[in-house]
N, C-alpha and C positions, 0 to 999 in steps of 0.2 A: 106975542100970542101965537103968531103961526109956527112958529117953531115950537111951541109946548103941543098945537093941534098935531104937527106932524108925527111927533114923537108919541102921541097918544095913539096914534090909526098904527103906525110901526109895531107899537104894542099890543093892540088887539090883532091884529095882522099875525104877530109869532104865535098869539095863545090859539087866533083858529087855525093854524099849520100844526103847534101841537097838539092840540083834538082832534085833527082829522088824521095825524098819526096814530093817534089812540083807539079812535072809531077804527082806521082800517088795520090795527091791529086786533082791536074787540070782535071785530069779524072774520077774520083768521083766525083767532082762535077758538071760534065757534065752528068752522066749516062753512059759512057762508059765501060759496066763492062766487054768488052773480052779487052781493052785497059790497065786499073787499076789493072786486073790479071795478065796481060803479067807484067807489073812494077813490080807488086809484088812478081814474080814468079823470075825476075831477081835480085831482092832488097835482096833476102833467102841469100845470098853467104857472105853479110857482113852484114846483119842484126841482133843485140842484142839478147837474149830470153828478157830480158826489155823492146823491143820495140815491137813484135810479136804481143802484144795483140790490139796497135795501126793502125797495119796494117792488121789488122785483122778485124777491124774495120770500115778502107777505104773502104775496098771492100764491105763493106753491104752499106755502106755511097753511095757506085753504084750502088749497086743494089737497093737501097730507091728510088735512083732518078732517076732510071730507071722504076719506078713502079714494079719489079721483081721479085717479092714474093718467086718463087720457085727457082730463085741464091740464096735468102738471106737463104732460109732456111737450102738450102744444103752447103752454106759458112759456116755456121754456125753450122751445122754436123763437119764442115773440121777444124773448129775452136774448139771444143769441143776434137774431133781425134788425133790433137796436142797436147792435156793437160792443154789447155787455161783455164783459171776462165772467162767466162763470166763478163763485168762489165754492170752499169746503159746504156752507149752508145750503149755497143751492142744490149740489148733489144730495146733500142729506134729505133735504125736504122732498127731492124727487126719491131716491130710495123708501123713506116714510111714507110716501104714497102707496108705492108701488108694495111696501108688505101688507098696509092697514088694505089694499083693495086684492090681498091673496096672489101676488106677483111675485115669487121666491128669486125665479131668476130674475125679474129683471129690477129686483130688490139690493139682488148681491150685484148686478150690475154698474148700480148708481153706485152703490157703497164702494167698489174697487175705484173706478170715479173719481172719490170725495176722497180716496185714501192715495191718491195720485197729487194732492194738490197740495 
């Protein structure tokens, strides 16, 4: 029996890591980025370093579509602070920002960037 308890909490365990994947993607793709933080900020406790650079990501993905140039850029210090490699998404999601908030240069910026990598 304890081994069938264990294996059950294992299993509710994955399904709320993949809803709070889902939640803090459902908020990124609204713009929510003091919502998408808060997830992510709760997500750290059983979060991978495998998956870090993912969710590291979402939140620029809110701040893009938030228009929110100056979250993406300072996520993106916080992402750099952690030890992260940068990939092709995260400059895109910072370029995405930076046209949706009327930033040409520093739109083509990110995208030379993303087109480095």
């Amino acid at each position: 029996a304890p081994v069938a308890a264990m294996a059950s909490v294992k299993r509710r365990s994955r399904v709320s890591q993949r809803q709070r994947w889902d939640q803090l993607n459902h908020a990124a793709e609204l713009g929510d980025v003091a919502r998408t933080k808060e997830i992510f900020w709760e997500m750290q406790s059983w979060l991978p370093e495998s998956e870090q650079r993912l969710a590291y990501n979402t939140v620029l993905k809110a701040c893009a579509n938030a228009a929110d140039l100056v979250a993406a850029e300072e996520w993106y210090e916080v992402l750099l602070a952690k030890g992260l490699v940068p990939n092709k998404e995260t400059y895109g999601k910072l370029s995405e920002a930076a046209a949706k908030a009327g930033h040409a240069e520093k739109a083509q910026k990110w995208f030379w960037e993303r087109e480095k990598r």
